[in-house]
C-alpha positions as CSV (number, residue, x, y, z in Angstrom):
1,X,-8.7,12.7,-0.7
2,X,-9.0,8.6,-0.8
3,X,-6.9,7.1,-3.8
4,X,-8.6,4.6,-6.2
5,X,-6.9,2.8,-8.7
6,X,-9.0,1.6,-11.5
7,X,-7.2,-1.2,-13.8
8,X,-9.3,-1.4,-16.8
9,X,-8.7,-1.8,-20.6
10,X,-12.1,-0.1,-21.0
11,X,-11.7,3.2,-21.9
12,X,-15.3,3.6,-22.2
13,X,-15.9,2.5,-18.5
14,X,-12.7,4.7,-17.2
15,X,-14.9,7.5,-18.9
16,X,-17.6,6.5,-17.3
17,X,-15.5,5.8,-13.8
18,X,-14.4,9.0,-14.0
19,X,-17.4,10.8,-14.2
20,X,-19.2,8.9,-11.3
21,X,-16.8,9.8,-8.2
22,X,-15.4,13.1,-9.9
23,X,-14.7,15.3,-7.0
24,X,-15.2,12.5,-4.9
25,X,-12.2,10.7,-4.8
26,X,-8.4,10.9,-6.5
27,X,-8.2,8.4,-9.4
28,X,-5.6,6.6,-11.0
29,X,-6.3,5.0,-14.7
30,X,-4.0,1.5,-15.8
31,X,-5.0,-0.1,-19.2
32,X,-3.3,-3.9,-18.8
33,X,-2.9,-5.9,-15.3
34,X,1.2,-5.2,-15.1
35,X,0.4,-1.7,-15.1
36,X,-2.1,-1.9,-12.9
37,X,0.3,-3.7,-10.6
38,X,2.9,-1.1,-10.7
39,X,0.7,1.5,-9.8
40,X,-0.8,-0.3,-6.9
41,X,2.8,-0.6,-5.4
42,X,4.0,2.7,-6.1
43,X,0.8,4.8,-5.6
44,X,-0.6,3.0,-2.8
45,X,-4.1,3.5,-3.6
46,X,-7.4,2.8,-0.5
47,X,-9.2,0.6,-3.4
48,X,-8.6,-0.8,-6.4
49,X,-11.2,-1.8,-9.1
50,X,-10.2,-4.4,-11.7
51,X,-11.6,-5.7,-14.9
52,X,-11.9,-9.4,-14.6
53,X,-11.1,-9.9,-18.4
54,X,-8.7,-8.2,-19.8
55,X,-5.3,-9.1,-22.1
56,X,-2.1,-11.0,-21.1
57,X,-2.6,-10.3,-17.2
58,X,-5.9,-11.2,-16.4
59,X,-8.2,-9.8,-13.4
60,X,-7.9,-13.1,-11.7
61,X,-4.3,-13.0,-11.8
62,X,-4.0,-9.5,-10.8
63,X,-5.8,-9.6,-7.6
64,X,-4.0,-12.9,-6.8
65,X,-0.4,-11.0,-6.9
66,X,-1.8,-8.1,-4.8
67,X,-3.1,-10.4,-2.2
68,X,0.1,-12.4,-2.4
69,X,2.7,-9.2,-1.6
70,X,3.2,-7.6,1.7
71,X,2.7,-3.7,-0.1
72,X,-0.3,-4.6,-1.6
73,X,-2.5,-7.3,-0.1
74,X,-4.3,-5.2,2.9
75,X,-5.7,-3.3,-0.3
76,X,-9.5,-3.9,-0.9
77,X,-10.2,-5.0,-4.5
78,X,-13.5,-4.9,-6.6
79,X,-13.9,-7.0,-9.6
80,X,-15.5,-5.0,-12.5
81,X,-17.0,-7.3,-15.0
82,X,-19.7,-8.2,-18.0
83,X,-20.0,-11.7,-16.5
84,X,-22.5,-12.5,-13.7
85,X,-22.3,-16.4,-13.4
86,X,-21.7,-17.9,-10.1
87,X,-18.3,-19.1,-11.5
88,X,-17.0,-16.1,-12.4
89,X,-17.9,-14.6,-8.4
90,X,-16.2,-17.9,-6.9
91,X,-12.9,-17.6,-8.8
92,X,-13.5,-13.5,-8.2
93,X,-13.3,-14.3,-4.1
94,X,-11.1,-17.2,-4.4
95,X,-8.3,-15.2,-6.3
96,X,-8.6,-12.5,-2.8
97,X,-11.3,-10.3,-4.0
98,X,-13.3,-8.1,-1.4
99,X,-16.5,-7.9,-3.9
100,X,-17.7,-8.0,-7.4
101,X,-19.6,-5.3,-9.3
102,X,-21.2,-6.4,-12.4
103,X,-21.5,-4.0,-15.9
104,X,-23.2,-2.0,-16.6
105,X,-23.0,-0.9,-12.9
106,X,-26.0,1.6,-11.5
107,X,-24.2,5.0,-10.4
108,X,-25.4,4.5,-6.6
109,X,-24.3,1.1,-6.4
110,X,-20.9,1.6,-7.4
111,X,-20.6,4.8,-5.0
112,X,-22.3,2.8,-1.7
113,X,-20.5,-0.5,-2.2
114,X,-16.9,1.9,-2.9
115,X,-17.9,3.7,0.1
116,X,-18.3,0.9,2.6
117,X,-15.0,-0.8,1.5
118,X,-13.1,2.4,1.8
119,X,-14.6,2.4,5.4
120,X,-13.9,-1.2,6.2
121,X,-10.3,-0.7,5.0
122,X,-9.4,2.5,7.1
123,X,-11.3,0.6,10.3
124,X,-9.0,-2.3,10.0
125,X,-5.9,-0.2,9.2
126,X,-6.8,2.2,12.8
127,X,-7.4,-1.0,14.2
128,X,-3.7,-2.8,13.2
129,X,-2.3,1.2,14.3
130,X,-3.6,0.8,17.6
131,X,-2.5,-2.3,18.6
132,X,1.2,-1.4,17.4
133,X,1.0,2.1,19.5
134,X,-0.1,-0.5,22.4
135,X,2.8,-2.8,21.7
136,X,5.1,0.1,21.5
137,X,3.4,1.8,24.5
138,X,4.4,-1.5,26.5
139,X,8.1,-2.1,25.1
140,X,8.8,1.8,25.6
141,X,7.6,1.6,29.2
142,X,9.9,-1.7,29.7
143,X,13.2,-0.1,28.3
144,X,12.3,3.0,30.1
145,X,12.6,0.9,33.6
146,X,15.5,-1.1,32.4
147,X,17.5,2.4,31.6
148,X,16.1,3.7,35.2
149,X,17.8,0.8,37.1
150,X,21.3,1.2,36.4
151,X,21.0,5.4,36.3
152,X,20.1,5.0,40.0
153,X,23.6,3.4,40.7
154,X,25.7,5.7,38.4
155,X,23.9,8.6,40.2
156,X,24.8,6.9,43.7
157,X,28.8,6.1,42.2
158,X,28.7,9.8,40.3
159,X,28.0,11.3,44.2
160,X,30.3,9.5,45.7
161,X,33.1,10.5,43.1
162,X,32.1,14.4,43.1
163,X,32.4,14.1,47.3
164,X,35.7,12.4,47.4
165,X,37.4,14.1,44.2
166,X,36.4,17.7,45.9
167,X,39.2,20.5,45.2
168,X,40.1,18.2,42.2
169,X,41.9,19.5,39.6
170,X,39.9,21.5,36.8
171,X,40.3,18.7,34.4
172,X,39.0,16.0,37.1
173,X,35.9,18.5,37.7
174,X,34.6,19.4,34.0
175,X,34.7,15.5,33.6
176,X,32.5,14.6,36.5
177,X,30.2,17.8,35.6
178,X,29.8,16.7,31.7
179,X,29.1,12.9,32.6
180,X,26.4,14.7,35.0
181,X,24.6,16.5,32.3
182,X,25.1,13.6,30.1
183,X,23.4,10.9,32.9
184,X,20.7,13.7,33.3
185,X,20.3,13.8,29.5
186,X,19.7,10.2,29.5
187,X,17.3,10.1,32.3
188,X,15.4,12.7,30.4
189,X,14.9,10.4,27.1
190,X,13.9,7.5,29.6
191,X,11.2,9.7,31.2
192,X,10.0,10.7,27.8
193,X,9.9,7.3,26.6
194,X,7.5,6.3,29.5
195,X,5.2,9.1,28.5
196,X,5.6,8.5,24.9
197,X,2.1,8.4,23.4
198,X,3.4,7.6,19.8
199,X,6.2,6.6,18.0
200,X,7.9,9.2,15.7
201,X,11.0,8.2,13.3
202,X,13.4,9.3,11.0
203,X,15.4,8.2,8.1
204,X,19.2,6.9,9.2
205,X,21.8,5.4,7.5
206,X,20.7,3.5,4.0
207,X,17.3,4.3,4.2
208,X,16.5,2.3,8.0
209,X,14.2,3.8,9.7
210,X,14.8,4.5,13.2
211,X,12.6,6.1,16.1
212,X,13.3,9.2,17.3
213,X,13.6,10.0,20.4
214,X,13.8,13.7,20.4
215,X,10.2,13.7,18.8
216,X,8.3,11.6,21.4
């Protein structure tokens, strides 16, 4: 279910919030603007609709911190508001706002105007997903090629040693076998790499994410 974070110091319009898109979507409530802020960075909501006037941290100034950091700014946001003047919109969508909803809102409004932001957003989030599978797609291809290269000579030198080292001593043999399985073991994450179709990771050392290349 879609996350929207409402930041509001209305408890009479969270109540009434709450009842329009019960069941529809998952809601988060903030009274005050640094709230609100918090939430939207820990919670990572689809949408956020903010009060335009509201104490200390106003709407304004809200919206122009979300736009303003990385976590936050892809985030639609829809100014909630008493005030319909033409100023009010203009600093609304200069401050980074998507659109602007005016009190009292009509149910259906709210829901298809919601609605088409929460589709816009996920669009343009596929959208920025596909063009980094397409980029990694590309790279993986590349360093599978470049590990290929140099494989084909250690192959050709590994051959060569097996040919000339036969009736080696058992040490000499179990060392050119393991390096064996070990070139084939990296041949075989080069070949998956070229097929790779997505890029899985996992959590290394001090929390850096790394991709995994026994889950491609």
């Amino acid at each position: 279910m879609e996350k929207i974070l409402v930041i509001d110091d209305s408890l009479d319009t969270q109540a009434i919030i709450a009842e329009i898109f019960a069941g529809k979507y998952q809601l988060d409530f903030c009274s005050d603007g640094r709230a609100g802020l918090a939430a939207a960075r820990e919670n990572g909501p689809e949408l956020i609709l903010l009060d335009v006037h509201m104490p200390q941290l106003d709407g304004y100034e809200v919206c122009r911190i979300l736009k303003s950091t990385e976590e936050t700014r892809e985030i639609p946001v829809v100014f909630i508001t008493v005030n319909d003047s033409e100023e009010e919109r203009v600093r609304g969508f200069e401050a980074g706002a998507e659109d602007y909803v005016v009190k009292p809102f009509y149910r259906e409004e709210l829901l298809v105007r919601v609605k088409a932001h929460l589709a816009l957003h996920k669009a343009g989030t596929q959208a920025v997903e596909l063009e980094r599978l397409k980029v990694f797609k590309e790279m993986a291809v590349a360093v599978s090629h470049e590990i290929n290269n140099p494989l084909t000579s250690v192959y050709a030198f590994l051959y060569i040693l097996q040919r000339e080292l036969a009736g080696a001593s058992e040490l000499v043999s179990t060392s050119l076998a393991g390096i064996n399985r070990d070139v084939v073991k990296i041949q075989e994450i080069a070949n998956n790499l070229a097929r790779a179709t997505k890029a899985a990771s996992t959590n290394y050392n001090r929390d850096i994410r790394m991709i995994d290349l026994h889950n491609l």
